[in-house]
C-alpha positions in Angstrom: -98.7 82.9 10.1 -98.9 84.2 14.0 -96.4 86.7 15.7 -95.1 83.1 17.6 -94.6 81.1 14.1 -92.4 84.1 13.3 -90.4 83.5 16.0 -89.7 80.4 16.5 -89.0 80.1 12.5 -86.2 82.6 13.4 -85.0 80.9 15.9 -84.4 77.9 14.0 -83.3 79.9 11.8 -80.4 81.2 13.6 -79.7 77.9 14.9 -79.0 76.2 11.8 -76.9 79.6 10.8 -74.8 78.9 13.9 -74.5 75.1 13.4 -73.7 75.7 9.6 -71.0 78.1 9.9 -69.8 76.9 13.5 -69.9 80.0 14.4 -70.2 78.1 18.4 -69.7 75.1 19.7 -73.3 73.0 19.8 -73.0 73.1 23.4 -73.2 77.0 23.1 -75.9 76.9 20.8 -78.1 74.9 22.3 -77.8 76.8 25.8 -78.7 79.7 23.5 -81.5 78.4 22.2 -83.2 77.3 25.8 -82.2 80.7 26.8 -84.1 82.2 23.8 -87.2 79.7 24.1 -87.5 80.8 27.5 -87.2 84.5 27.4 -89.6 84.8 24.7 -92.2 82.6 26.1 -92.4 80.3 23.7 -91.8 77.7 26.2 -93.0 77.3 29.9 -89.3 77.3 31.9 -90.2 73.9 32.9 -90.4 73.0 29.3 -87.3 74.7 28.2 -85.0 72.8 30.2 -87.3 69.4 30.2 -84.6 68.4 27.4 -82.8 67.2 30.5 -84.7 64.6 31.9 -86.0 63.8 28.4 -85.8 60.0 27.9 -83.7 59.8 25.0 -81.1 62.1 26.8 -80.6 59.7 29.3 -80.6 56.9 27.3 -78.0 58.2 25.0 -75.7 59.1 28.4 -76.0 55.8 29.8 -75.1 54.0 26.3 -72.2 56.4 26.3 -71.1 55.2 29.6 -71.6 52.0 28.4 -69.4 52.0 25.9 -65.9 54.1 28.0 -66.4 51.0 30.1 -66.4 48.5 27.0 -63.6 50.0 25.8 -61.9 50.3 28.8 -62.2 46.9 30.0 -60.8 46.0 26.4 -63.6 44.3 25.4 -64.4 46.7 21.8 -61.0 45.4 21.6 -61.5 42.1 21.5 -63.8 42.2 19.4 -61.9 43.8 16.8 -58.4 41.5 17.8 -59.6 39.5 15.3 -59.3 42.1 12.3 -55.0 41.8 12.8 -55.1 38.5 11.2 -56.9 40.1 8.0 -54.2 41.8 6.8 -53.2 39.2 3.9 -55.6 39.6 2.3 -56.2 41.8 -0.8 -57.8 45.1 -0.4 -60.9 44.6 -2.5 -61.6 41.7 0.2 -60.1 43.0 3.5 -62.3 46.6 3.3 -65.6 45.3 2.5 -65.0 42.7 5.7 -63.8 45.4 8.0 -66.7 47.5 6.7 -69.2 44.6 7.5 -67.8 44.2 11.2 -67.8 47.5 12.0 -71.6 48.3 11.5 -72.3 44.6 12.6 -70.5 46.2 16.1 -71.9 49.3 15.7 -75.5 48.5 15.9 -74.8 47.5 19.4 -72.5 50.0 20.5 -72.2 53.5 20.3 -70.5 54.4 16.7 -68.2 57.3 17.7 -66.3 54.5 20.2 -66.1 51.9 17.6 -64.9 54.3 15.0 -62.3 54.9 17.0 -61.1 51.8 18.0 -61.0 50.9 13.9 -58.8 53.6 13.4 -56.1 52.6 15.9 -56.1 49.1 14.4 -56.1 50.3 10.9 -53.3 52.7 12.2 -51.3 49.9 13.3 -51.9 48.0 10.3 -50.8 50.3 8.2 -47.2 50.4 10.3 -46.7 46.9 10.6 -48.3 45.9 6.6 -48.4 48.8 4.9 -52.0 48.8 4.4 -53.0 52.6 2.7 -55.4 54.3 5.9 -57.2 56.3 3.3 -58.7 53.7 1.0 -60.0 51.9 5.0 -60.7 55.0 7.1 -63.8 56.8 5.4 -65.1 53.5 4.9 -65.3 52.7 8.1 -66.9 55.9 9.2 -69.6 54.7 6.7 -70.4 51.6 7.7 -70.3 53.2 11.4 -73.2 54.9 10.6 -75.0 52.3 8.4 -74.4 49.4 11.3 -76.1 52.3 13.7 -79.2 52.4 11.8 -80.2 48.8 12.4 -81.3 48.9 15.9 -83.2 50.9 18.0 -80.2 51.4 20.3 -77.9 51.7 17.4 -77.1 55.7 17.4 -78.4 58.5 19.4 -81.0 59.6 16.1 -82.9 56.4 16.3 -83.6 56.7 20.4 -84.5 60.5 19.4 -87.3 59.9 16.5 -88.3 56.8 19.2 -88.9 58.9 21.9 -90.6 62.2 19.7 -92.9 59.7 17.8 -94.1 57.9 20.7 -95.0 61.2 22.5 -97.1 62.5 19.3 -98.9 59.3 19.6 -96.8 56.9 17.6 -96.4 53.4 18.4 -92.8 52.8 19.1 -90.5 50.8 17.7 -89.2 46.9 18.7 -85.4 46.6 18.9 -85.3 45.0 15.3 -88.3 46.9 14.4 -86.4 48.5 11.1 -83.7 45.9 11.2 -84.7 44.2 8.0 -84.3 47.7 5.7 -80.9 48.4 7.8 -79.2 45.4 7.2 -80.0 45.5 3.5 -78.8 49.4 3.7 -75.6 48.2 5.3 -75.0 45.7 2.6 -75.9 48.1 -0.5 -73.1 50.5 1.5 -70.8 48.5 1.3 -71.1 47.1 -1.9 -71.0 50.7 -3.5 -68.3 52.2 -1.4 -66.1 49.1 -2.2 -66.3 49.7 -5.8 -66.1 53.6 -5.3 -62.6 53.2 -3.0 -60.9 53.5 -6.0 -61.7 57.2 -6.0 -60.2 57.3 -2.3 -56.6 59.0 -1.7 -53.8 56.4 -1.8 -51.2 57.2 0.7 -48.8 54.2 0.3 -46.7 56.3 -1.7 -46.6 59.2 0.9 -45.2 56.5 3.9 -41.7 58.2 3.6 -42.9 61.3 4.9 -45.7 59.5 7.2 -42.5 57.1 8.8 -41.9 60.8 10.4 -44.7 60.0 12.6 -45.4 63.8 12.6 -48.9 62.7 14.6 -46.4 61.8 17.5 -45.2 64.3 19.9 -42.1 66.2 20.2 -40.0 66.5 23.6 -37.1 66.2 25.4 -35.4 64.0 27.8 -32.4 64.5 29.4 -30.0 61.4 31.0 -30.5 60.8 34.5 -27.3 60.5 36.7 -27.0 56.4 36.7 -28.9 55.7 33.7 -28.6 52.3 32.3 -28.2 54.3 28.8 -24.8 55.9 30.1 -21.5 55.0 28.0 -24.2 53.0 25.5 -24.3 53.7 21.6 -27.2 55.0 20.5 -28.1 51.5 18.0 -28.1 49.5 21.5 -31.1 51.3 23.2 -34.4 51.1 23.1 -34.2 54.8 21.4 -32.6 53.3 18.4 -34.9 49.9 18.4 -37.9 51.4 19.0 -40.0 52.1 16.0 -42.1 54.3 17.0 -39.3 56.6 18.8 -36.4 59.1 16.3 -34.4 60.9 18.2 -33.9 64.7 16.1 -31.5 66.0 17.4 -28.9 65.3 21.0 -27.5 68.4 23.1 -24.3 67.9 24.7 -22.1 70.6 26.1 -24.4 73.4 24.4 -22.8 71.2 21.1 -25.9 70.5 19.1 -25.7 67.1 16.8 -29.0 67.3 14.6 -30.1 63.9 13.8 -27.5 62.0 15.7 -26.2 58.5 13.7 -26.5 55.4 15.8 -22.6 55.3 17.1 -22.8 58.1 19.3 -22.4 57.4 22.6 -24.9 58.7 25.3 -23.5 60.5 28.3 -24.6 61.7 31.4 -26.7 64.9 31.1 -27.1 64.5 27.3 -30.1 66.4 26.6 -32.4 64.6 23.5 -35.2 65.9 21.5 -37.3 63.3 20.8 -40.4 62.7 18.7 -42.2 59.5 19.9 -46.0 58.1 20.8 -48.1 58.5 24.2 -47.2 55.1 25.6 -43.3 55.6 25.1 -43.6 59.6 26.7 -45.1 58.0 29.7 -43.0 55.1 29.8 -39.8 57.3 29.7 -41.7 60.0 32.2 -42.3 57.2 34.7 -38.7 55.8 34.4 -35.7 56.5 36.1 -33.3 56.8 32.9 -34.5 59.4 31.6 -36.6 62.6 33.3 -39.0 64.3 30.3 -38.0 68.0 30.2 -40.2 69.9 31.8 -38.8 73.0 33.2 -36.2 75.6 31.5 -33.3 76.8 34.0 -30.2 78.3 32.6 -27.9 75.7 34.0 -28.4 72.4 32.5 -27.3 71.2 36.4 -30.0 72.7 38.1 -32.8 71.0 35.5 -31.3 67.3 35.8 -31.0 68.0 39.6 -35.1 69.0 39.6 -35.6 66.2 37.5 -34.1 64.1 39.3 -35.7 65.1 42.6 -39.3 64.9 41.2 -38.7 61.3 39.5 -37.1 60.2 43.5 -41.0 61.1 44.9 -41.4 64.7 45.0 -44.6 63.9 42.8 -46.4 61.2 43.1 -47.1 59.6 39.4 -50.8 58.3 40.5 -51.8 62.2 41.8 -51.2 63.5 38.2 -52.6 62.8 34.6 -51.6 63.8 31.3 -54.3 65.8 29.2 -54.3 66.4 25.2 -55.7 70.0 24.6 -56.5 71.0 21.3 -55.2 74.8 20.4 -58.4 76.3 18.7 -58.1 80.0 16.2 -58.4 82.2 19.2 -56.0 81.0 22.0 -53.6 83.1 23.6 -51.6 80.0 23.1 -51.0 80.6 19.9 -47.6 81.5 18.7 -45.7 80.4 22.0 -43.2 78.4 22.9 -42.8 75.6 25.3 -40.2 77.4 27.1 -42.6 80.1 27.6 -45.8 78.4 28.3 -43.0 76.4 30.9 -42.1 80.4 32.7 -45.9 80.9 33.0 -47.5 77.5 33.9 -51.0 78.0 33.5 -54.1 76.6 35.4 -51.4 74.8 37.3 -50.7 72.8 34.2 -46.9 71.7 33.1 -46.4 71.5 28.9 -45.0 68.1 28.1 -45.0 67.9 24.3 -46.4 69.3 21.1 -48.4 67.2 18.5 -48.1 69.2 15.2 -50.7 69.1 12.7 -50.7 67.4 10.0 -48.9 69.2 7.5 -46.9 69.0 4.4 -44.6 71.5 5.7 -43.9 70.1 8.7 -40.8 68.0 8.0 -38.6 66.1 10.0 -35.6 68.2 8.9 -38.1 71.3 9.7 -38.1 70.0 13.3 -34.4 68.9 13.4 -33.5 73.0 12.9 -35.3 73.6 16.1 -35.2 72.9 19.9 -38.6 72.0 21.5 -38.1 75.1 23.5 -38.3 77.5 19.9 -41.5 75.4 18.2 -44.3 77.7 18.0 -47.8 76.2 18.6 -51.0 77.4 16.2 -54.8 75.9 15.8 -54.8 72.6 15.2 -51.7 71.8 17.3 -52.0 69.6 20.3 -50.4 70.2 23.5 -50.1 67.7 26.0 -49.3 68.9 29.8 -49.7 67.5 33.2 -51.5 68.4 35.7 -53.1 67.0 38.8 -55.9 65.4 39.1 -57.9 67.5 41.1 -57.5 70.2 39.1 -58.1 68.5 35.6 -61.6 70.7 35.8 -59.9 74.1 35.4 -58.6 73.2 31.9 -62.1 73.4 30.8 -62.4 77.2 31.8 -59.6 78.5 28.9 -61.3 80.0 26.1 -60.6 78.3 22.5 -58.9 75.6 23.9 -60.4 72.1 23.8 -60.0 69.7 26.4 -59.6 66.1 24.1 -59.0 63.6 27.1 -57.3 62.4 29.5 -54.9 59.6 29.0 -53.0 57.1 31.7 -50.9 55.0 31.7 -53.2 52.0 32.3 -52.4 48.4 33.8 -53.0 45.3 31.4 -56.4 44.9 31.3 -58.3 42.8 33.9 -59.8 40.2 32.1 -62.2 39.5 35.2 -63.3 43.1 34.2 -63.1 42.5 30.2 -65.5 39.1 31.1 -68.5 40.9 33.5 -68.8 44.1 31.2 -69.2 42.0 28.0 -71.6 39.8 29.6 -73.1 43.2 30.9 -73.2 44.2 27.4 -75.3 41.1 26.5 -77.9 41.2 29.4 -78.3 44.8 28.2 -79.2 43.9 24.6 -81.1 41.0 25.3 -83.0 42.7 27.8 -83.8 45.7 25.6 -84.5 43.0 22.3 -86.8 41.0 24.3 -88.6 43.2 25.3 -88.6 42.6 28.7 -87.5 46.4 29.4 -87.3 49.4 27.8 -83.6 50.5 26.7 -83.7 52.9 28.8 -84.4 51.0 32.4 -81.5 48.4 30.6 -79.2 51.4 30.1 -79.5 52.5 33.7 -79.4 48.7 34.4 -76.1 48.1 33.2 -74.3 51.0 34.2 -75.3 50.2 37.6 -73.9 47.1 37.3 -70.3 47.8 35.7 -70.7 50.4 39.2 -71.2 47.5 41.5 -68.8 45.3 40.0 -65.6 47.8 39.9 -65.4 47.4 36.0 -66.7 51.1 35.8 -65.0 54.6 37.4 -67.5 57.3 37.4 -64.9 59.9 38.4 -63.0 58.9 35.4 -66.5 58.9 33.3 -67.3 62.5 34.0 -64.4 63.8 32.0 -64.6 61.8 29.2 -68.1 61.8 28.2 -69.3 63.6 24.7 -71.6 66.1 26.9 -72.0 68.0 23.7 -74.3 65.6 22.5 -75.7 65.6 25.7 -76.0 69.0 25.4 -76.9 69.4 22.1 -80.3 67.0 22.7 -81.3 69.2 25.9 -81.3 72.2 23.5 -83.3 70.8 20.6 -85.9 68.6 22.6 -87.6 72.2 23.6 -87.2 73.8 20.3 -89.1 70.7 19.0 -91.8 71.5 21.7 -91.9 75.2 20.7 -92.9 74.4 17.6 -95.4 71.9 18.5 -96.9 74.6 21.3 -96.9 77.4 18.5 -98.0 75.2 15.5 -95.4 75.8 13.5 -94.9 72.1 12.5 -98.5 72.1 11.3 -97.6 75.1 9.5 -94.7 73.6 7.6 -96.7 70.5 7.3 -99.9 72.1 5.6 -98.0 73.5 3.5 -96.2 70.4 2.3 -99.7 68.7 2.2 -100.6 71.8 -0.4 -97.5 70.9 -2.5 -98.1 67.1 -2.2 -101.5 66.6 -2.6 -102.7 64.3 -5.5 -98.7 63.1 -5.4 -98.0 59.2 -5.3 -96.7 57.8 -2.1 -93.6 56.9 -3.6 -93.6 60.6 -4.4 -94.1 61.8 -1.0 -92.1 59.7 1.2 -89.3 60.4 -1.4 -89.8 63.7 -0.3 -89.3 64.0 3.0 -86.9 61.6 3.1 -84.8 63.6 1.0 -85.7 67.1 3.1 -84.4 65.5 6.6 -81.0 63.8 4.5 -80.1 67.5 3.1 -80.8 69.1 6.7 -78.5 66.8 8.1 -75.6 68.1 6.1 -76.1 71.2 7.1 -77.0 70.6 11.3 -76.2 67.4 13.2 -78.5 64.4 12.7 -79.5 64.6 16.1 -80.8 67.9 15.7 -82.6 67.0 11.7 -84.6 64.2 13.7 -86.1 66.8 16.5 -86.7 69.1 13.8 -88.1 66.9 11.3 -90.3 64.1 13.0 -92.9 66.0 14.2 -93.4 67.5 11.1 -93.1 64.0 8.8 -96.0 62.9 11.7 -98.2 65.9 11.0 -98.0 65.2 7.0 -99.0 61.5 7.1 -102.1 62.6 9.5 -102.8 65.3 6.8 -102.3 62.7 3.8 -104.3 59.7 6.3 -101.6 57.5 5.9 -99.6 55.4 8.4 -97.1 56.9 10.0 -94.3 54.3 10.5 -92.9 54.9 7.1 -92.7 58.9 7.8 -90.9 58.1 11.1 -88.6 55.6 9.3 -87.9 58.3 6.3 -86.8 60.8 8.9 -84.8 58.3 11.0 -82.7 56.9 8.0 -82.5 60.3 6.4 -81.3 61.6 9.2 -78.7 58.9 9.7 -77.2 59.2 6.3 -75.3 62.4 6.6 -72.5 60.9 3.8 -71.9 63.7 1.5 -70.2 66.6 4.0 -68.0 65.5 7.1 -70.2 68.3 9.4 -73.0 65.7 9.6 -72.0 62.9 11.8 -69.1 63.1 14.0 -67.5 60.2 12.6 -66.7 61.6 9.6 -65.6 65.1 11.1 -63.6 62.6 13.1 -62.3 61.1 10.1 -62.0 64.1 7.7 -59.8 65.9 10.5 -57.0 63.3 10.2 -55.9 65.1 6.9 -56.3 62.5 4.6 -59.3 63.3 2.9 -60.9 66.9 1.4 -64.2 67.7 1.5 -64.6 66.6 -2.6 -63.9 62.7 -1.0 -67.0 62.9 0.7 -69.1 64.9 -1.4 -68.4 62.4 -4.6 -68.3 59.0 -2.7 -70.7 60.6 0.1 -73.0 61.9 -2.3 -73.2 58.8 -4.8 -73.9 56.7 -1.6 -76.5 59.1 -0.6 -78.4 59.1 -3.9 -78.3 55.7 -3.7 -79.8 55.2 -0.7 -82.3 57.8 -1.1 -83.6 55.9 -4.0 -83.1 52.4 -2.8 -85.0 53.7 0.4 -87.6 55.2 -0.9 -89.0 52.7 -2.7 -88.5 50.0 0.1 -90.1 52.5 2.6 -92.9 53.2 0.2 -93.8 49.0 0.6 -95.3 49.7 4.3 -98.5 51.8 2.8 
């Protein structure tokens, strides 16, 4: 083993340490790891940053843009309309159908997007019908990733072990290439995580505490002078009508009424804390009724005056934007108030609302004891503020506090728009299928397109795109050509070759099918398929056998990070909603996982 094998073993190393423990974001650790590939010389410079410019990279980007402008122009939406109309049927029916038109969606849009989408219908379903979330939300997330493995174009992973393979001399793969085994993966998923929902939390019986809406945010609004609310009880307003609004607690006179009943009559100046959703805060923050609380002066005067005078033009509602941050362990956020954050305005920002964290303390009566001005924020909280526009970018610059998105308060959407992108969407996949052009050139393609028809804003783009990911691939691509350069795949390779040799196929694609489906529990599946194709292409040169099942191995093994919620961001996505614990995935995870280990390896093991 040389003085470079040494190395670059430690740096990988290291970086599955870091990505393990999240000890940084990936972002972080893969700046470190061009930083280290560089200094050491295990890279030229041109290399280390070549990650950039990789194909794959820019493929993955322009899918991503692809699919904001999808969603935007409501056409994921659409899509999934549809679904609504499910909800009478039973359970055992309605999850393995939403399962089967999620990955159906998914293997032509990114997964992360679609995910999402599913979880604000299943959200709404669950309000309106009382359908339990936990026994549809991990299953989702599944079949999210499943869907993804059937085209080329299907998830970031599959572009990857493309674009790796091809440059170690691999034929690459057709659109559908691996369709065939991804469909029949999809339909084993979700016949085994059907039967297995029964192990998933139910949380019909917890809706009393979930009609609390604690996921909302809490604010206050205080009656304009001329309101329309004015000398109206409570039960006749939209305040009282309104679902998704409870009013905690009404301020009147320094008198404080906690939970105010529906006969009391709103006055002038009334001063309301309120827990409500994103649409109703922007609705109320727009209108003229009522002016969201966003500044603490000691006369109650002087803030509806203010008020008042910024809702008659002083700002201009298009000039600003309201961004979620997420407060991380760390931020010198932590522990303080609204009223205070609202005496020391930071990066020019102005604190709207809180979004607790989901917790079993956090009651409504908990909330009711409190003004918004004397709830404390810790990790996990969510704070939303506004902030103009043009200064959106300084957000990013506070340490341990995540910048989620940006939301708006959009228009209906255009359904001129919602036609060209899907038909965008189309040209793209029928372009790439055919093969007429690589999905690349048919990325770039589209999103040139969605430019030159207005149905895409790349100013709006920038801040919303995953460039983690992005990220995340620049930083592995050159510690994949580190080891290549140094031979440290060959290393690992011979000696798998030494510990294989005289082993059946079935044996050995077993193998490392089951090496790259462990590694991606532990780093992201992006990062298992840089890692690990090279070194599945080295062992099937060693063994002189064909490479595409090694490649297909790695890619599928890679993809089916089930049994921690680390491995795909879908189900860090979903495990971070607080329904599930970690044993949820690691029993249903791991049964699917073994499953699909075995069921692939001996499919796999038919191409020798």
């Amino acid at each position: 083993m040389t003085p470079e094998i040494i190395l670059v073993f430690s740096i990988l190393l290291v970086t599955i340490i870091l990505f393990a423990f999240e000890v940084f974001s990936v972002d972080k650790i893969a700046m470190l790891i061009i930083a280290s590939l560089a200094l050491t010389g295990l890279v030229e410079p041109e290399d280390a940053i070549s990650g950039f410019s990789n194909t794959a990279t820019i493929t993955v980007l322009s899918l991503m843009i692809i699919a904001l402008a999808l969603e935007d122009n409501g056409v994921i939406a659409s899509l999934a309309r549809l679904l609504k109309n499910l909800h009478i049927l039973p359970l055992f029916l309605l999850l393995p159908i939403f399962m089967f038109i999620t990955g159906g969606i998914s293997a032509f849009i990114n997964t992360t997007a679609v995910v999402i989408v599913f979880i604000k219908i299943i959200s709404e379903l669950s309000k309106r019908f009382n359908l339990p979330q936990a026994k549809l939300l991990l299953p989702i997330s599944f079949a999210g990733i499943l869907g993804g493995s059937c085209t080329l174009m299907g998830t970031s992973t599959n572009l990857i072990v493309n674009s790796i393979a091809k440059d170690l001399g691999a034929e690459k793969f057709s659109f559908f290439e691996f369709s065939f085994f991804g469909l029949i993966f999809l339909i084993v998923g979700i016949i085994v995580v059907t039967i297995a929902s029964r192990w998933l939390p139910n949380d019909s019986k917890e809706n009393l505490q979930e009609a609390y809406d604690l996921e909302n945010y809490v604010t206050t609004v205080v009656i304009n002078k001329g309101s329309k609310l004015i000398d109206k009880k409570i039960e006749d307003t939209f305040l009282f009508t309104d679902a998704d609004i409870s009013i905690l607690k009404l301020t009147r006179n320094k008198q404080i009424t906690n939970a105010p009943g529906r006969y009391i009559t709103l006055k002038e100046n009334d001063k309301l804390l309120l827990m409500c959703d994103l649409e109703n805060l922007a609705k109320m923050n727009e209108a003229d009724d009522l002016s969201v609380h966003k500044k603490q002066n000691k006369d109650e005067k002087e803030i509806t005056a203010a008020l008042t005078q910024e809702n008659e033009g002083e700002k201009k509602q298009e000039e600003f934007g309201f961004i979620e941050l997420l407060i991380l362990p760390g931020s010198i956020l932590i522990g303080k108030t609204l009223k205070q954050l609202r005496k020391q305005t930071f990066q020019n920002a102005v604190p709207i609302a809180i979004k607790k964290r989901r917790n079993i303390r956090n009651t409504e009566e908990r909330l009711v004891r409190k003004s918004i001005e004397q709830i404390t924020l810790k990790p996990g909280d969510r704070l939303l503020v506004e902030v103009p526009k043009n200064e959106i970018g300084q957000l990013h610059e506070m340490e341990n506090v995540a910048v989620l998105r940006e939301h708006k308060t959009k228009p209906a959407v255009n359904k001129r728009n919602r036609t060209i992108s899907f038909v965008i969407l189309i040209l793209v996949v029928g372009m790439a299928a055919s093969g007429l052009l690589s999905i690349l050139v048919s990325a770039l393609t589209g999103v040139c397109l969605l430019l030159l028809t207005r149905c895409l804003d790349l100013n709006d783009v920038y801040h919303r795109i995953n460039w983690q990911v992005i990220f995340l691939l620049a930083g592995m691509i050159p510690l994949g050509v580190a080891m290549n350069n140094t031979g440290a795949d060959k290393f690992i390779s011979n000696f798998l070759l030494e510990i294989l040799s005289g082993q059946s196929n079935l044996i050995i694609i077993g193998l490392i099918f089951l090496i790259a489906m462990l590694l991606s529990s532990v780093v992201s599946n992006n990062a298992t398929a840089i890692i690990m194709t090279p070194i599945a292409i080295a062992v099937a040169v060693g063994l002189e056998l064909s490479m595409k099942p090694f490649i297909l191995a790695v890619l599928f093994g890679a993809n089916f990070s089930f049994f921690t919620p680390m491995g795909y961001q879908t189900n860090t996505l979903i495990y971070g909603m607080g329904f599930y614990k970690f044993k949820h995935f690691f029993i249903i995870g791991g049964i699917l996982s073994i499953i699909l280990w075995v069921l692939g390896t001996f499919m796999l093991s038919t191409l020798f």
